[in-house]
NUMARSE-239506 format. One record per residue (C-alpha): residue number from 0; x, y, z. Coordinates in steps of 0.25 Angstrom, whole numbers. Layout:
N
<NUM; <X; Y; Z>>;
...
//
This chain:
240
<0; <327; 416; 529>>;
<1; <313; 417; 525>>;
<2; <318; 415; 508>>;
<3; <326; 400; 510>>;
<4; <328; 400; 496>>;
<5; <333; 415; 496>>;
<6; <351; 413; 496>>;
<7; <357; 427; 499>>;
<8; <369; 430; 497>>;
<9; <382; 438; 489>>;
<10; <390; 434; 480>>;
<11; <404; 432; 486>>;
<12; <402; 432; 501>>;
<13; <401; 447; 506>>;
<14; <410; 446; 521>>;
<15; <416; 435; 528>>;
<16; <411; 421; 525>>;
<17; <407; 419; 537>>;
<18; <399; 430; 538>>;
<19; <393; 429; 524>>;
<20; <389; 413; 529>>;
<21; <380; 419; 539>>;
<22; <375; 431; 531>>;
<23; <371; 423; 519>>;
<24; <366; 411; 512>>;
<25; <373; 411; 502>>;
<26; <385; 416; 492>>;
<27; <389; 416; 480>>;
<28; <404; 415; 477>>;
<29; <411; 423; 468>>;
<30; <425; 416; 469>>;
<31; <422; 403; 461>>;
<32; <419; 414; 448>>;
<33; <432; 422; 450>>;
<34; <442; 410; 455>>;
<35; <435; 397; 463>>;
<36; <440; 396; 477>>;
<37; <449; 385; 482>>;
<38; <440; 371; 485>>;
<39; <444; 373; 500>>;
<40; <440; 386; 500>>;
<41; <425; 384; 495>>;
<42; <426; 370; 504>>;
<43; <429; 380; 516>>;
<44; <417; 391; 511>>;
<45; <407; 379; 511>>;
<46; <413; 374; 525>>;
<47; <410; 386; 530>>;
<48; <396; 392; 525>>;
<49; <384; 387; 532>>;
<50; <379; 372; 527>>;
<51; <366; 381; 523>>;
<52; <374; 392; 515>>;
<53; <377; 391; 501>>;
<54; <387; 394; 490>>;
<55; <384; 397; 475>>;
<56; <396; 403; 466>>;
<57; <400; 406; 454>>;
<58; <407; 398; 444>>;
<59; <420; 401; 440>>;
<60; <422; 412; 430>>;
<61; <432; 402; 421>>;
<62; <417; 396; 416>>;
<63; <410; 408; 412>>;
<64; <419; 418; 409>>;
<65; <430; 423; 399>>;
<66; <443; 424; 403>>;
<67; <443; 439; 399>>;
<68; <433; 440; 410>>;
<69; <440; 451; 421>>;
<70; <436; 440; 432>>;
<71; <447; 430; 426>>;
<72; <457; 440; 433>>;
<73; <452; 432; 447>>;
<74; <457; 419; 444>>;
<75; <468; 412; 451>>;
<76; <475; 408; 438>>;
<77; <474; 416; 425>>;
<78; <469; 411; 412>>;
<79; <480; 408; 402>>;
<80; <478; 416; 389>>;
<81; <478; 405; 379>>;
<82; <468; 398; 387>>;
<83; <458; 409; 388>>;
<84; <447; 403; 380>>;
<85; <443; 392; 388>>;
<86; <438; 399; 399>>;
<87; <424; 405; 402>>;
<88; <409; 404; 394>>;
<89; <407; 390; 399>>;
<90; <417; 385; 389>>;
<91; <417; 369; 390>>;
<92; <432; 371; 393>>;
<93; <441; 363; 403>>;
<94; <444; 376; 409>>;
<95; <429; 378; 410>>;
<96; <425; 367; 416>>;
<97; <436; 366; 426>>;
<98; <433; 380; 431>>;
<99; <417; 373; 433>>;
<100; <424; 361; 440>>;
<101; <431; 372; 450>>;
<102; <415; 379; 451>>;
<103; <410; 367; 455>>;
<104; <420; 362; 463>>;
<105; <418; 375; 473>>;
<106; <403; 374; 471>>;
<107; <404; 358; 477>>;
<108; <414; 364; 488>>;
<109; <402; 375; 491>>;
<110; <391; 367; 489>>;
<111; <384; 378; 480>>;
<112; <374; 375; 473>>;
<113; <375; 386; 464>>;
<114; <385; 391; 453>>;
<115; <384; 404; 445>>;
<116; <390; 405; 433>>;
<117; <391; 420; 428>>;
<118; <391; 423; 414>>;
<119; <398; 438; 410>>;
<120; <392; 447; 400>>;
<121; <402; 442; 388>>;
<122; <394; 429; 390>>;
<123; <384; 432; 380>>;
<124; <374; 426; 373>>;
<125; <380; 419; 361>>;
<126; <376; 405; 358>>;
<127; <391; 400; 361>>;
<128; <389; 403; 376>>;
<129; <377; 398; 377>>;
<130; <383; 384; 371>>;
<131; <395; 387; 381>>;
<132; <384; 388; 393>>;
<133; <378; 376; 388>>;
<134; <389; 365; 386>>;
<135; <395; 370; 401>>;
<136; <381; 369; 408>>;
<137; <379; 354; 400>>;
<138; <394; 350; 403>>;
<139; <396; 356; 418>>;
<140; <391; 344; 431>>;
<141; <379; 354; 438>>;
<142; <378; 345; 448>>;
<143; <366; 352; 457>>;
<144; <372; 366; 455>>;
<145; <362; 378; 452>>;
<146; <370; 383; 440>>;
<147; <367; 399; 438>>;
<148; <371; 408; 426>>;
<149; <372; 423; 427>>;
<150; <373; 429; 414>>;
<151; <379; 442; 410>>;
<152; <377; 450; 399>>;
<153; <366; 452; 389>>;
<154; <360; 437; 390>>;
<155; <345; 438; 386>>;
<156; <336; 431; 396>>;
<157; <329; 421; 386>>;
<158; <343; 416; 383>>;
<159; <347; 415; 397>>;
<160; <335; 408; 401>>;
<161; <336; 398; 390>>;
<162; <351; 394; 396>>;
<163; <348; 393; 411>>;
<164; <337; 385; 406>>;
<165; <346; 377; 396>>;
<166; <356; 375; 407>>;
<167; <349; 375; 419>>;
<168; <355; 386; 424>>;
<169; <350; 400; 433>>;
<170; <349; 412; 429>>;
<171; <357; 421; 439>>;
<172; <354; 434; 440>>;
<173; <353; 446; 447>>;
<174; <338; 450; 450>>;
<175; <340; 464; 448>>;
<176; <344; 462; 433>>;
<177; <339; 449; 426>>;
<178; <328; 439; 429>>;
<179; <331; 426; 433>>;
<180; <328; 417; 421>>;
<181; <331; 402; 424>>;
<182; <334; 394; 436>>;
<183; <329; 384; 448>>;
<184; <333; 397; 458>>;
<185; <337; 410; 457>>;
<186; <352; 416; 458>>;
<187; <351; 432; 459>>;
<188; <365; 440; 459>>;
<189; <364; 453; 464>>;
<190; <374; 463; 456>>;
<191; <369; 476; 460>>;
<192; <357; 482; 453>>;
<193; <367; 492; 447>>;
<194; <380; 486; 452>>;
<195; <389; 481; 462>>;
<196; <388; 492; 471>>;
<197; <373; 491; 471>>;
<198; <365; 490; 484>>;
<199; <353; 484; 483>>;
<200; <340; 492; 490>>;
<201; <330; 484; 498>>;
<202; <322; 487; 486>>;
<203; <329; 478; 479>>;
<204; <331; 469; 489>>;
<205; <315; 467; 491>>;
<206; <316; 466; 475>>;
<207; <324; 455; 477>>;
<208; <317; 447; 490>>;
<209; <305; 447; 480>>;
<210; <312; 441; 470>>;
<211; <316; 429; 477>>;
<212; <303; 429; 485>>;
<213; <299; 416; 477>>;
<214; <304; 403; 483>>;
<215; <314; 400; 472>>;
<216; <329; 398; 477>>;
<217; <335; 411; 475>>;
<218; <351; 415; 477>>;
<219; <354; 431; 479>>;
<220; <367; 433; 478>>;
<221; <371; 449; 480>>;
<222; <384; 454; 472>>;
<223; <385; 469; 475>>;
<224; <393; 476; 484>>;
<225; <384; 476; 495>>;
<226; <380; 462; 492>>;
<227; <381; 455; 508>>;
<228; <372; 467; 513>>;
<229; <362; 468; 500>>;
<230; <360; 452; 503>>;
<231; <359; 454; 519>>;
<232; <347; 464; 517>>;
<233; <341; 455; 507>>;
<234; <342; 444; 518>>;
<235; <336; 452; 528>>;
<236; <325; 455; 518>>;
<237; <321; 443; 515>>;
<238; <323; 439; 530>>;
<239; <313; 450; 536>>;
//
């Protein structure tokens, strides 16, 4: 691979593990968001990966989203009613924070260095979640992770900035949409340019090889329906 700093990869793996560990660098898992894997489970996906390959993931949805959020429907054990408030927007909650200790416990088991945390839409820009973001990313232990936030909704850039800065956090992204604004690397998430069924061209696909032309550690993570064959002709792009 003539880009060493290039990871390429999807976001869940796209076929047999296996397969994937000999396709890819790298992948993002989409379990830890929706309900974390057992620790043997994530002991064994590390065991069996290449020592050079590497996980990033997603941290659990109980940190960063309301329990009104259609994902909740996923989780193994359903929120009791009365207990609903205590869960999502980085509250500084025992809840909370226990569903941090479980994301980190599978990030140690995978060795990832990475951890996305994925704001939805109804996460706007009102000074109590900027507070909230604040006293979790002061209270949590961030070791050596690369902490990433991808924020949905009508965030203005200036603001964002300001927090990834604040909080030394990543801007995550996808290239096709917003600008990265912060961060010692980038973390680009391809969605689709006009959603999930999107195939990207090989013009986008040269777009993207000269955006990451630069040096600067760079994660690709497809998330389209054609996300292990979009990230295969990247590689073999940036390969001839």
């Amino acid at each position: 691979m003539p880009f060493p700093w290039v990871k390429i990869g999807t976001c869940g793996p796209a076929n047999q593990r296996s397969e994937y560990y000999e396709r890819f660098s790298a992948v993002e898992v989409q379990q830890t968001f929706y309900q974390p894997p057992r620790l043997q489970t994530a002991l064994r996906w590390r065991r069996e990966a290449p020592l050079s390959f590497e996980f990033s993931l997603k941290a659990w949805q109980l940190i960063t989203h309301e329990p009104s959020s259609p994902t909740y429907r996923r989780l193994r054990h359903p929120i009791p009613a009365n207990q609903r408030g205590r869960y999502g927007s980085f509250r500084l909650s025992d809840e909370v924070l226990e569903a941090w200790a479980v994301t980190e416990e599978i990030a140690q088991a995978l060795r990832a260095r990475v951890i996305l945390f994925q704001t939805p839409a109804s996460f706007d820009l009102s000074s109590n979640n900027q507070e909230m973001m604040r006293s979790f990313f002061r209270r949590i232990d961030r070791r050596d992770y690369l902490l990433v936030w991808e924020p949905r909704g009508g965030w203005p850039e200036q603001e964002v900035e300001d927090l990834c800065r604040e909080l030394d956090l990543i801007h995550g992204v996808d290239p096709f949409r917003d600008r990265p604004l912060a961060g010692s690397i980038r973390y680009f998430r391809l969605h689709g340019k006009d959603g999930y069924r999107y195939r990207y061209t090989d013009a986008d696909l040269a777009w993207l090889k000269d955006e990451i032309d630069s040096g600067k550690i760079t994660y690709l993570m497809f998330n389209n329906l054609s996300m292990a064959q979009d990230a295969e002709r990247l590689q073999q792009m940036l390969n001839g």
